[in-house]
Predicted model as a PDB file, atoms N, CA, C, CB and O in Angstrom, pLDDT in the B-factor column:
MODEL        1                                                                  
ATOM      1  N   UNK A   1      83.102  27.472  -8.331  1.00 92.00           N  
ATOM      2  CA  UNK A   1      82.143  28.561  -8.376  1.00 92.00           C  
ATOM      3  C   UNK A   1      80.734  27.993  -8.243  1.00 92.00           C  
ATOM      4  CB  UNK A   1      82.290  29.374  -9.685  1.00 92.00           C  
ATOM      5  O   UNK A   1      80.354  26.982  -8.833  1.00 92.00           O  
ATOM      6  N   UNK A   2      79.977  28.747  -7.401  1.00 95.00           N  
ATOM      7  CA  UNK A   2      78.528  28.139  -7.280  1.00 95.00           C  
ATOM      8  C   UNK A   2      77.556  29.349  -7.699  1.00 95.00           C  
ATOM      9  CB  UNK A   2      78.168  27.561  -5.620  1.00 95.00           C  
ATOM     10  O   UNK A   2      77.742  30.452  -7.186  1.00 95.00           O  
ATOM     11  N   UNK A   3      76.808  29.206  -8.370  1.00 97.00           N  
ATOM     12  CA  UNK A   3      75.627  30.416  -9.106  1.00 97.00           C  
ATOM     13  C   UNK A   3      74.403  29.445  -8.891  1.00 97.00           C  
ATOM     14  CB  UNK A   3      75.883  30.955 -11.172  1.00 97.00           C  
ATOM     15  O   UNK A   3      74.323  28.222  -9.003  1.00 97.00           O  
ATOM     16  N   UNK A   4      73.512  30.367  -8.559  1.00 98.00           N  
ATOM     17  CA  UNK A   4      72.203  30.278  -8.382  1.00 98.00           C  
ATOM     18  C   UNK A   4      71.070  30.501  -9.041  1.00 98.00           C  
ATOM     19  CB  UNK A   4      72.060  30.726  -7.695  1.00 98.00           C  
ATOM     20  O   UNK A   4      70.917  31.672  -9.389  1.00 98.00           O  
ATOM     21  N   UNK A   5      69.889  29.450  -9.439  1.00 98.00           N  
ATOM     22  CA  UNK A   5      68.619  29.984 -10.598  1.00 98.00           C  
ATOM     23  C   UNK A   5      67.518  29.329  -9.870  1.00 98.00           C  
ATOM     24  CB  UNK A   5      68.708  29.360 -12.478  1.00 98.00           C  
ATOM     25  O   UNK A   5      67.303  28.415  -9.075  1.00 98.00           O  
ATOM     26  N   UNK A   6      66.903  30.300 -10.573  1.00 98.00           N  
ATOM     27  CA  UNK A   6      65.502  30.317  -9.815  1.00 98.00           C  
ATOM     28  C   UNK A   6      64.545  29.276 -10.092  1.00 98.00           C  
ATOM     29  CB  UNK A   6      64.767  31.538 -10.095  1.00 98.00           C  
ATOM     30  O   UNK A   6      64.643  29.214 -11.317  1.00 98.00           O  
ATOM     31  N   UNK A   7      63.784  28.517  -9.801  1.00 97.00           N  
ATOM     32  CA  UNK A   7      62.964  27.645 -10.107  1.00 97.00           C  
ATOM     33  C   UNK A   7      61.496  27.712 -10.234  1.00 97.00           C  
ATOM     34  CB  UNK A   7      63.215  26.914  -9.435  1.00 97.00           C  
ATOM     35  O   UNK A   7      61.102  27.693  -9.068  1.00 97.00           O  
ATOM     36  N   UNK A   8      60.627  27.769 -10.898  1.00 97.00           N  
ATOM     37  CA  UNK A   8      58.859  28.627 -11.292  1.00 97.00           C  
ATOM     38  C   UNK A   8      57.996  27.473 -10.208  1.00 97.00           C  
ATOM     39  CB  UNK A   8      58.044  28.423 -13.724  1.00 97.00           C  
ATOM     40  O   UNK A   8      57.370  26.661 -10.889  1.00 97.00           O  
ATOM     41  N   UNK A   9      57.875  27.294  -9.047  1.00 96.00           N  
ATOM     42  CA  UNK A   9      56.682  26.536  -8.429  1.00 96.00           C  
ATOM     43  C   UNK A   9      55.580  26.620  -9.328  1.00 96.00           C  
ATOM     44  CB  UNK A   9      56.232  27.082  -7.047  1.00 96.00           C  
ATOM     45  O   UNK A   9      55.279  25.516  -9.783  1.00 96.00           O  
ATOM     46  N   UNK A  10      54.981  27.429  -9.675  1.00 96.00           N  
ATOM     47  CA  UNK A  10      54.325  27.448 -11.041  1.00 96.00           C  
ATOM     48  C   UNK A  10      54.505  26.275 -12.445  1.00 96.00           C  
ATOM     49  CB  UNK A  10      54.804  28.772 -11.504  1.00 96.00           C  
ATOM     50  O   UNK A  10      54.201  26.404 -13.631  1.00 96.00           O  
ATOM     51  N   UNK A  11      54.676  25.964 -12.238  1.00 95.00           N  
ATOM     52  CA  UNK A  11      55.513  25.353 -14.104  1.00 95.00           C  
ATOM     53  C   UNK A  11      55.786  23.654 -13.469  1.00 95.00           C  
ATOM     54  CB  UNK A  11      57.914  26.532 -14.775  1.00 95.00           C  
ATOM     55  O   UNK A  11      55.567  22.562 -13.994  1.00 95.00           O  
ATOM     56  N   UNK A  12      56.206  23.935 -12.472  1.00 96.00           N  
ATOM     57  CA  UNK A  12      57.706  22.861 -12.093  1.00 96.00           C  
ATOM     58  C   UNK A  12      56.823  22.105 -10.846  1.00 96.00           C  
ATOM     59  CB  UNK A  12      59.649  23.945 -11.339  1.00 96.00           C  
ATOM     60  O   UNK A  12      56.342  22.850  -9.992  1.00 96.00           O  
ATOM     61  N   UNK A  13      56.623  20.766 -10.739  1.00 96.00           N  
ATOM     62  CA  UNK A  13      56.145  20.015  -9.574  1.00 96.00           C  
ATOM     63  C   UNK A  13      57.549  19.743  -8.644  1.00 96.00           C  
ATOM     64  CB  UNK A  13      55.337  18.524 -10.104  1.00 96.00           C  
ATOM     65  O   UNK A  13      58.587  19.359  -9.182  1.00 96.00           O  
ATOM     66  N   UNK A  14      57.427  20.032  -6.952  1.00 96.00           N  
ATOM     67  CA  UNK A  14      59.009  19.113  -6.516  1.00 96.00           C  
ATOM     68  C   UNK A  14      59.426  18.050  -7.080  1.00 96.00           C  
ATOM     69  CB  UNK A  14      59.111  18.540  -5.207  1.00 96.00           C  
ATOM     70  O   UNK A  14      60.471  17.951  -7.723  1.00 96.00           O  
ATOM     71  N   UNK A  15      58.488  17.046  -6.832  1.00 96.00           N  
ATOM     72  CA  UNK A  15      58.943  16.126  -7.019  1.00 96.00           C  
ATOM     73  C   UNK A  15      60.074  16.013  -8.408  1.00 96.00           C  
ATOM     74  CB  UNK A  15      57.858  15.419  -6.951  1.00 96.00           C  
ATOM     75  O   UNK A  15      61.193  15.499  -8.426  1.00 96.00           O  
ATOM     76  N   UNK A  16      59.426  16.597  -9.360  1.00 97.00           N  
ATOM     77  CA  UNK A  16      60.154  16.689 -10.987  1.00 97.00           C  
ATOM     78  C   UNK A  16      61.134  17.419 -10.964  1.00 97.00           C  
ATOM     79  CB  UNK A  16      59.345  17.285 -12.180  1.00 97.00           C  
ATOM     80  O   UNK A  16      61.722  17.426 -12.045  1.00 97.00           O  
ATOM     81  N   UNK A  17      61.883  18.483  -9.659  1.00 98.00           N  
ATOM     82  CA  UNK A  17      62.506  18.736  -9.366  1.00 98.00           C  
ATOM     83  C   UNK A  17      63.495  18.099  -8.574  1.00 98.00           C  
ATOM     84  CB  UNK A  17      62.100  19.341  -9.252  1.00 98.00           C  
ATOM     85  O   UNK A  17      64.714  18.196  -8.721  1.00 98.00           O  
ATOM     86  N   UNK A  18      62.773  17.330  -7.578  1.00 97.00           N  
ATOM     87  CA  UNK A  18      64.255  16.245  -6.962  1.00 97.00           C  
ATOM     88  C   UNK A  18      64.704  15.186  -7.998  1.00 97.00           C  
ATOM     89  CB  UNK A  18      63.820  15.145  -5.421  1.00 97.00           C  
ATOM     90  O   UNK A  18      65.875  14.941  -8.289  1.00 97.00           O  
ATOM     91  N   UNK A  19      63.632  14.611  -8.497  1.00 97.00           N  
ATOM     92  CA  UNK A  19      64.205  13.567  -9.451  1.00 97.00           C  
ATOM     93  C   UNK A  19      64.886  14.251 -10.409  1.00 97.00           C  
ATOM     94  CB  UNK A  19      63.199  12.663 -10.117  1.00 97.00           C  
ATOM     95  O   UNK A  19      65.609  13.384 -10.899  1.00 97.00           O  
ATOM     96  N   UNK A  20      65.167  15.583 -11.150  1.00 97.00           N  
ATOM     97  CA  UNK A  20      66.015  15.895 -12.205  1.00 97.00           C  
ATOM     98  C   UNK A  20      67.534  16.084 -11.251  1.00 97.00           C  
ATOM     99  CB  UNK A  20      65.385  17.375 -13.138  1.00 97.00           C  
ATOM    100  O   UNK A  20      68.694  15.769 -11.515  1.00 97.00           O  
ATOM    101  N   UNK A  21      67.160  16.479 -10.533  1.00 97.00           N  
ATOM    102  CA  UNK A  21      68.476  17.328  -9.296  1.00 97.00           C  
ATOM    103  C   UNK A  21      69.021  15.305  -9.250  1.00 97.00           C  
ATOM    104  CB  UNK A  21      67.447  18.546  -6.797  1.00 97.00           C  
ATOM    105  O   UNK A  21      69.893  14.840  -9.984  1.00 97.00           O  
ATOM    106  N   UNK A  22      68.367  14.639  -8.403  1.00 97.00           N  
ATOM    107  CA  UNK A  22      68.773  12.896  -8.474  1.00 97.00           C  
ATOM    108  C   UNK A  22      69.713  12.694  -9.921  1.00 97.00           C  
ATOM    109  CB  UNK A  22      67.034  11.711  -8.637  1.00 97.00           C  
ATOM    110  O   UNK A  22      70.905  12.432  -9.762  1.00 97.00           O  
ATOM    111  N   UNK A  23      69.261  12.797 -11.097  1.00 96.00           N  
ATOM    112  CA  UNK A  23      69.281  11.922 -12.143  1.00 96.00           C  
ATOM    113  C   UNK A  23      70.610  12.582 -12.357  1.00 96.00           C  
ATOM    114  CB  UNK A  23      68.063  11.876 -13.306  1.00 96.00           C  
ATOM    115  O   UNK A  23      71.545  11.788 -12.461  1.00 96.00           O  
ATOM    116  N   UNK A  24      70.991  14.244 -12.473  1.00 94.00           N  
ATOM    117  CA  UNK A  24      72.226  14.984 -12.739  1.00 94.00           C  
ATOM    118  C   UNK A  24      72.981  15.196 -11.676  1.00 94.00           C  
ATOM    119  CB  UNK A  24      72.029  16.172 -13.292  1.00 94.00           C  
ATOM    120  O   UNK A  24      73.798  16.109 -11.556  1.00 94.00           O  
ATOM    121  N   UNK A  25      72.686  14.231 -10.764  1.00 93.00           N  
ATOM    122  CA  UNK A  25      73.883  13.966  -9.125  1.00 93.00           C  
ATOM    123  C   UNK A  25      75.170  13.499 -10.068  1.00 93.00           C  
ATOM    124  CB  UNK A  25      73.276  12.181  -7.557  1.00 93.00           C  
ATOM    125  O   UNK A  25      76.204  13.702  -9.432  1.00 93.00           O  
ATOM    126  N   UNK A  26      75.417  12.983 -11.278  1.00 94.00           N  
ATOM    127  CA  UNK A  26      76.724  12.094 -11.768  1.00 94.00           C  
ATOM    128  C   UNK A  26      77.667  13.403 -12.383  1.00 94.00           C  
ATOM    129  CB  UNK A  26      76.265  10.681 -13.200  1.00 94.00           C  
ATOM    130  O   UNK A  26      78.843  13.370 -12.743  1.00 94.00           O  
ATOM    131  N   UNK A  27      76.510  14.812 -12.363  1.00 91.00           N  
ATOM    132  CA  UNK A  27      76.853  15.100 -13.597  1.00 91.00           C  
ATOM    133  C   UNK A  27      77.325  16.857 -13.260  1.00 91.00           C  
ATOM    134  CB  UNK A  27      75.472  14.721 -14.751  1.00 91.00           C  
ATOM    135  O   UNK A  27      77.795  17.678 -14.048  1.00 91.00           O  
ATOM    136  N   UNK A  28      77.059  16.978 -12.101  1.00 93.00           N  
ATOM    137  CA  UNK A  28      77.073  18.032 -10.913  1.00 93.00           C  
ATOM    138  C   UNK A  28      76.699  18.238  -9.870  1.00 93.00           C  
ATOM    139  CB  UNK A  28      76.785  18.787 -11.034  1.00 93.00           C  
ATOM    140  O   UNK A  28      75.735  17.520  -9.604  1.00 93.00           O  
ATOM    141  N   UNK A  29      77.071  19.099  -8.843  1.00 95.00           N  
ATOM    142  CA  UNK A  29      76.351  18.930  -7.662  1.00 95.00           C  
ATOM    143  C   UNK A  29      75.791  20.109  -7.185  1.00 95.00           C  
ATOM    144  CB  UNK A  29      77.102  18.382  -6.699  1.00 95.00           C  
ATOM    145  O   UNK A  29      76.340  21.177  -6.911  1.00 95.00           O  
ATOM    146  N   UNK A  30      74.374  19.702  -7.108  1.00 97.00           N  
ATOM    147  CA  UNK A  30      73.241  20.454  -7.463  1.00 97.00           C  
ATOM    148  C   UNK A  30      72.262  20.628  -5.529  1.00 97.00           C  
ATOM    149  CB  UNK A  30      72.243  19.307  -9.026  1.00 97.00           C  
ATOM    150  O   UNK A  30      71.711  19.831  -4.768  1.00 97.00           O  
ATOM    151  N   UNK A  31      72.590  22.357  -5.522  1.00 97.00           N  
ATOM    152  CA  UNK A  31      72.015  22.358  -3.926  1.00 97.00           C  
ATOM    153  C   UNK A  31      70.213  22.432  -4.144  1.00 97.00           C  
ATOM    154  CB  UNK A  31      72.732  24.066  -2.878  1.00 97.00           C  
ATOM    155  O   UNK A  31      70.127  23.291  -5.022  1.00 97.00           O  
ATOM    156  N   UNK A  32      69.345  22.170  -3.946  1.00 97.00           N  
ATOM    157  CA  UNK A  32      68.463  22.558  -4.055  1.00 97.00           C  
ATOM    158  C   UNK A  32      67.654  23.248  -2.339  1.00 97.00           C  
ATOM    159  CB  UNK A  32      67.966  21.472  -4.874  1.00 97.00           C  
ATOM    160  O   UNK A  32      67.841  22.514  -1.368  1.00 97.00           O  
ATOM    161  N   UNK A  33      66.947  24.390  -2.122  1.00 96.00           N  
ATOM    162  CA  UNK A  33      66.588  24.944  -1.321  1.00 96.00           C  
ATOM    163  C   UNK A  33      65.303  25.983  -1.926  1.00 96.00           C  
ATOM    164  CB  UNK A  33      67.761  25.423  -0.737  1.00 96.00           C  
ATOM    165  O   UNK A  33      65.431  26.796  -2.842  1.00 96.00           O  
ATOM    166  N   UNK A  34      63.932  25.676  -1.064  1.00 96.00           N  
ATOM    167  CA  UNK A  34      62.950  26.918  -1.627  1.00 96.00           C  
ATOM    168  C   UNK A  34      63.049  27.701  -3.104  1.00 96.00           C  
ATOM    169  CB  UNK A  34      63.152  28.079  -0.628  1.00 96.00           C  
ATOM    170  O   UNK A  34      63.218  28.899  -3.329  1.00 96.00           O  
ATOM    171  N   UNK A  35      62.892  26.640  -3.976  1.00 97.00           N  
ATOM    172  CA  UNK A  35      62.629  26.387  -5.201  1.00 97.00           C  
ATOM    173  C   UNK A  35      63.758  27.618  -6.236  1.00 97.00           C  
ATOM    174  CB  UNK A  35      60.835  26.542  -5.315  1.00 97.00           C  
ATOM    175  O   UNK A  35      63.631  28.471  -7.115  1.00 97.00           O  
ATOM    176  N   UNK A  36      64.934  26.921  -5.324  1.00 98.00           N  
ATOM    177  CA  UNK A  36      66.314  27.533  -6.272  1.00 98.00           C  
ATOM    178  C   UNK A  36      67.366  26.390  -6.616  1.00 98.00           C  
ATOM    179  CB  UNK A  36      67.282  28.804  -5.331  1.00 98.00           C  
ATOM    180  O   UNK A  36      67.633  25.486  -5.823  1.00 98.00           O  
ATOM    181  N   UNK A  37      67.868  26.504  -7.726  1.00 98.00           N  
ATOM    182  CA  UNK A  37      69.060  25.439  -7.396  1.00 98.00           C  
ATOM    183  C   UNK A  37      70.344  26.216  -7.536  1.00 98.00           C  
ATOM    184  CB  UNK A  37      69.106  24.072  -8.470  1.00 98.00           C  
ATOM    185  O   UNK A  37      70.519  27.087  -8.387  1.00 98.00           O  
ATOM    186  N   UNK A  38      71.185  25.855  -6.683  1.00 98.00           N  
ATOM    187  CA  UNK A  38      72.673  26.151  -7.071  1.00 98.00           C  
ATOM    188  C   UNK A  38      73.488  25.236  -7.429  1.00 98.00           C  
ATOM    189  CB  UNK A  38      73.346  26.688  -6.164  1.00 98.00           C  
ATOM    190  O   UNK A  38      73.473  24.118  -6.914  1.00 98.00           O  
ATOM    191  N   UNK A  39      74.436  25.645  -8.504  1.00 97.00           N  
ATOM    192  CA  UNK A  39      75.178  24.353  -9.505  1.00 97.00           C  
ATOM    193  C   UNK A  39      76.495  24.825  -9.265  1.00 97.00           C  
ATOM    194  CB  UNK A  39      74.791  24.234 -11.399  1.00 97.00           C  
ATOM    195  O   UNK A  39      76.817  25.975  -9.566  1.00 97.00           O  
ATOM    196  N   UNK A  40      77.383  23.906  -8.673  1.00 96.00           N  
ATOM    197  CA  UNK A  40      78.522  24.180  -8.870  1.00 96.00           C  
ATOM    198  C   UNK A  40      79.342  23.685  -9.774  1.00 96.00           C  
ATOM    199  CB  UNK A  40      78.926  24.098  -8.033  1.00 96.00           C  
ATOM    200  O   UNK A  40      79.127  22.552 -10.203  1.00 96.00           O  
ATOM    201  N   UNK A  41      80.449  24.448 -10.239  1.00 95.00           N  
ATOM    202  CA  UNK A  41      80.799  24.619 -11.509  1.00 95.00           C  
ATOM    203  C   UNK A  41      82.677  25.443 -11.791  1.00 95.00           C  
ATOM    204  CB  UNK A  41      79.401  25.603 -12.059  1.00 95.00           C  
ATOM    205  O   UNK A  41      82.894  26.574 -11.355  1.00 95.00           O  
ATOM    206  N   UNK A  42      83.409  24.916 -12.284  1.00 95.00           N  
ATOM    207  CA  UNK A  42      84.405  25.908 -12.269  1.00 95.00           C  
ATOM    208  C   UNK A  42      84.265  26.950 -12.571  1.00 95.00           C  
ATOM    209  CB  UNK A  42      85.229  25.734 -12.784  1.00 95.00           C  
ATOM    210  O   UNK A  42      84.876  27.821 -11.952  1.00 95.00           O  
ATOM    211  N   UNK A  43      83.369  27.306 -13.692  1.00 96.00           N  
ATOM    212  CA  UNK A  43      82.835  28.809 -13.841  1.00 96.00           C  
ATOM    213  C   UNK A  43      81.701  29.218 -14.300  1.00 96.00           C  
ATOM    214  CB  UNK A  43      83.512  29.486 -14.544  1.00 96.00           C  
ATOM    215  O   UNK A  43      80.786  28.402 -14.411  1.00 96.00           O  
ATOM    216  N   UNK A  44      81.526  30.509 -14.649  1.00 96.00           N  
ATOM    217  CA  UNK A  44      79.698  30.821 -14.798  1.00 96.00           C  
ATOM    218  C   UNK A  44      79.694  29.970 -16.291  1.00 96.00           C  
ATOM    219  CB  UNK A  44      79.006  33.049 -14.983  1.00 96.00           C  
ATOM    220  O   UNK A  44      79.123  28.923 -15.988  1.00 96.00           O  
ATOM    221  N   UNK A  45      79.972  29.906 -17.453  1.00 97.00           N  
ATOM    222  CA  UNK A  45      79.416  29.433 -19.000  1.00 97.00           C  
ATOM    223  C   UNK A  45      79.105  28.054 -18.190  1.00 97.00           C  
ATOM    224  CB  UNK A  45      80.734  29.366 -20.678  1.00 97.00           C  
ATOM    225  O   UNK A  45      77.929  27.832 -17.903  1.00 97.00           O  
ATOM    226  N   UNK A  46      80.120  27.109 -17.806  1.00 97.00           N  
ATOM    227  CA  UNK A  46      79.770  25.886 -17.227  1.00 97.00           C  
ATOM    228  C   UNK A  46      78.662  26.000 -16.743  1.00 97.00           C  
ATOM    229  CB  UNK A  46      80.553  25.404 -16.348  1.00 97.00           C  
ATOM    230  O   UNK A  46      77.682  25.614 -17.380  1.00 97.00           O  
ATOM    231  N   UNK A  47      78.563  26.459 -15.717  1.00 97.00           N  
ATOM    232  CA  UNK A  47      77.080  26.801 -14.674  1.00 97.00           C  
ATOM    233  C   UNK A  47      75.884  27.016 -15.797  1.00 97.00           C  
ATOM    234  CB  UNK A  47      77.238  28.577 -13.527  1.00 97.00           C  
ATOM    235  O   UNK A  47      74.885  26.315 -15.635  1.00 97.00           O  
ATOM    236  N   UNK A  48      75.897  27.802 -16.770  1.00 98.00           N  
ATOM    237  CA  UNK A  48      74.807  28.427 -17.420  1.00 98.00           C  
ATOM    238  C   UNK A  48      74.446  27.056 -17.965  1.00 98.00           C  
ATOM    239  CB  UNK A  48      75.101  29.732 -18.495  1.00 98.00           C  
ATOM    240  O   UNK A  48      73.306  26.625 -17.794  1.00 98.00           O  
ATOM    241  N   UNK A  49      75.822  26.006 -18.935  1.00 97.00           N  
ATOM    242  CA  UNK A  49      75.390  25.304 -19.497  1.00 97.00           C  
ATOM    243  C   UNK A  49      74.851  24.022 -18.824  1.00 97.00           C  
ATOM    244  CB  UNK A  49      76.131  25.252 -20.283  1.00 97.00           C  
ATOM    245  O   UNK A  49      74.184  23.201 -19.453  1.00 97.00           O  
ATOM    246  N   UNK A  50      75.136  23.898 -17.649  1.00 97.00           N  
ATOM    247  CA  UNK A  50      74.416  22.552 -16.646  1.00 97.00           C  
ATOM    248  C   UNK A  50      73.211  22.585 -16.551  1.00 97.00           C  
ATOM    249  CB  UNK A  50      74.752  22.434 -15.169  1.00 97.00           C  
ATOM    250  O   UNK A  50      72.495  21.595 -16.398  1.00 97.00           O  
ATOM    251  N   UNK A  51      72.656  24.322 -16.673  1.00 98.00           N  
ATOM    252  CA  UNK A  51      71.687  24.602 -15.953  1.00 98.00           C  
ATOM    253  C   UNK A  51      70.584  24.478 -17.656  1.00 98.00           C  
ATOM    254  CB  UNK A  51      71.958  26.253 -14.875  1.00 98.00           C  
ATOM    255  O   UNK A  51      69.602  23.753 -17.814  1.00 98.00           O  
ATOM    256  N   UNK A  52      70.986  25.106 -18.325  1.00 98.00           N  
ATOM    257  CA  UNK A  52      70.227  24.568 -19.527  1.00 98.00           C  
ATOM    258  C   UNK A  52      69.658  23.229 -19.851  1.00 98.00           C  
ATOM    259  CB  UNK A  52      70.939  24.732 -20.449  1.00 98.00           C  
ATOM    260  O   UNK A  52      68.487  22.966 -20.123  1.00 98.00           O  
ATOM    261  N   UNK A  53      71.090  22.105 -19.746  1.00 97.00           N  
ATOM    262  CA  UNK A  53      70.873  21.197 -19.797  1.00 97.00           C  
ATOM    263  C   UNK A  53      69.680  20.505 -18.657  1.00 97.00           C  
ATOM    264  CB  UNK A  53      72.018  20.877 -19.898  1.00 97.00           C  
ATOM    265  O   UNK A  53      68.735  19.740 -18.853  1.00 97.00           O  
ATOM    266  N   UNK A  54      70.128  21.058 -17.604  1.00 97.00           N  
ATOM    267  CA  UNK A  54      69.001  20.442 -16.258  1.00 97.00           C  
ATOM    268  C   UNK A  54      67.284  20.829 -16.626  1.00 97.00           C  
ATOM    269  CB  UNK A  54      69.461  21.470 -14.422  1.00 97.00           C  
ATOM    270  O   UNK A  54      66.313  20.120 -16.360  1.00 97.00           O  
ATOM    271  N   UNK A  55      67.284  22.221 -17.336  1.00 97.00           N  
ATOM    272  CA  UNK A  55      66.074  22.512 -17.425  1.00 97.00           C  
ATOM    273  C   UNK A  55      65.329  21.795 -18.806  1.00 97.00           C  
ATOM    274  CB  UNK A  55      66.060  24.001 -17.362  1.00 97.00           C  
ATOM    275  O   UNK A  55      64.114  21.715 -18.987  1.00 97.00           O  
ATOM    276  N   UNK A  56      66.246  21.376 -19.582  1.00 97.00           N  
ATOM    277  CA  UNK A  56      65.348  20.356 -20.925  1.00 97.00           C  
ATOM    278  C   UNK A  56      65.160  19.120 -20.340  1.00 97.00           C  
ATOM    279  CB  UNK A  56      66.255  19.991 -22.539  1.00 97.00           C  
ATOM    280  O   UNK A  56      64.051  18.663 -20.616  1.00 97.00           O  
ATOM    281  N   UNK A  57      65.914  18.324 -19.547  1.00 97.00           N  
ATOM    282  CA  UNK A  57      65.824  17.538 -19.327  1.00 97.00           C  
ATOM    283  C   UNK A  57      64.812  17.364 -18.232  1.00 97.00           C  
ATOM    284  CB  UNK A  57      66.800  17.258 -19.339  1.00 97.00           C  
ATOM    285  O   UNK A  57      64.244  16.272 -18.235  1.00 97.00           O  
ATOM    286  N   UNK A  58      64.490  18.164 -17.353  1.00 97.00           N  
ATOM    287  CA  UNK A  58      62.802  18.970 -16.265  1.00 97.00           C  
ATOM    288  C   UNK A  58      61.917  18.861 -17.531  1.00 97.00           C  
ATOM    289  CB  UNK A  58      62.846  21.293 -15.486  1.00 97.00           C  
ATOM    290  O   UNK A  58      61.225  17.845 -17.590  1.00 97.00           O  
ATOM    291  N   UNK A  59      61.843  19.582 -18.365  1.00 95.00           N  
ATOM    292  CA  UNK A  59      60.727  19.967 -18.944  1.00 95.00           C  
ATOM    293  C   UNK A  59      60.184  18.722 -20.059  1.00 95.00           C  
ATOM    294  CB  UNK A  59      61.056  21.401 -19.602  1.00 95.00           C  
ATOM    295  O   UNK A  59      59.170  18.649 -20.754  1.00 95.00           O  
ATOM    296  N   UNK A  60      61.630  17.587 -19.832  1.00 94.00           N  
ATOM    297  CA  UNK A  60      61.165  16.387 -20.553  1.00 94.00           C  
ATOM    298  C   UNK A  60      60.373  15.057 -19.502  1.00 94.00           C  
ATOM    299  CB  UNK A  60      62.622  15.808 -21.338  1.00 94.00           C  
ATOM    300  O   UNK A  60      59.724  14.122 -19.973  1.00 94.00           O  
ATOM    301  N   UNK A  61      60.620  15.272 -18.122  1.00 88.00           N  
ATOM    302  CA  UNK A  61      59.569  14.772 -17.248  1.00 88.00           C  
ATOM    303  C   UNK A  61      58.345  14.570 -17.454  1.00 88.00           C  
ATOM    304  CB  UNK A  61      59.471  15.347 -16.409  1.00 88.00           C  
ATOM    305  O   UNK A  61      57.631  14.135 -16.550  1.00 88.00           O  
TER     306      UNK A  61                                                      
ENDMDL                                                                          
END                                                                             
């Protein structure tokens, strides 16, 4: 399953965006396109929880 979230250009530099998307390559595989990512995932809780995790670990950049 692949679900999609939105990303704030506002808030969020690319760069701090490829390098988090880089660092959680081991840990999922993460599409990034015009400041969305999609996480694939066997299902949505998985997805929700990658995506949590991806965004503390952004906002710890």
């Amino acid at each position: 399953m692949q679900k999609k979230y939105e990303i704030s250009s506002e808030i969020y530099s690319n760069d701090s965006v490829q390098e988090s998307i880089k660092d959680f390559s081991d840990v999922a595989k993460i599409d990034y396109k015009d400041w969305a990512i999609s996480i694939s995932a066997e299902n949505s809780e998985e997805s929700d929880e990658i995506f949590r995790e991806f965004m503390n670990y952004l906002l710890s950049i």
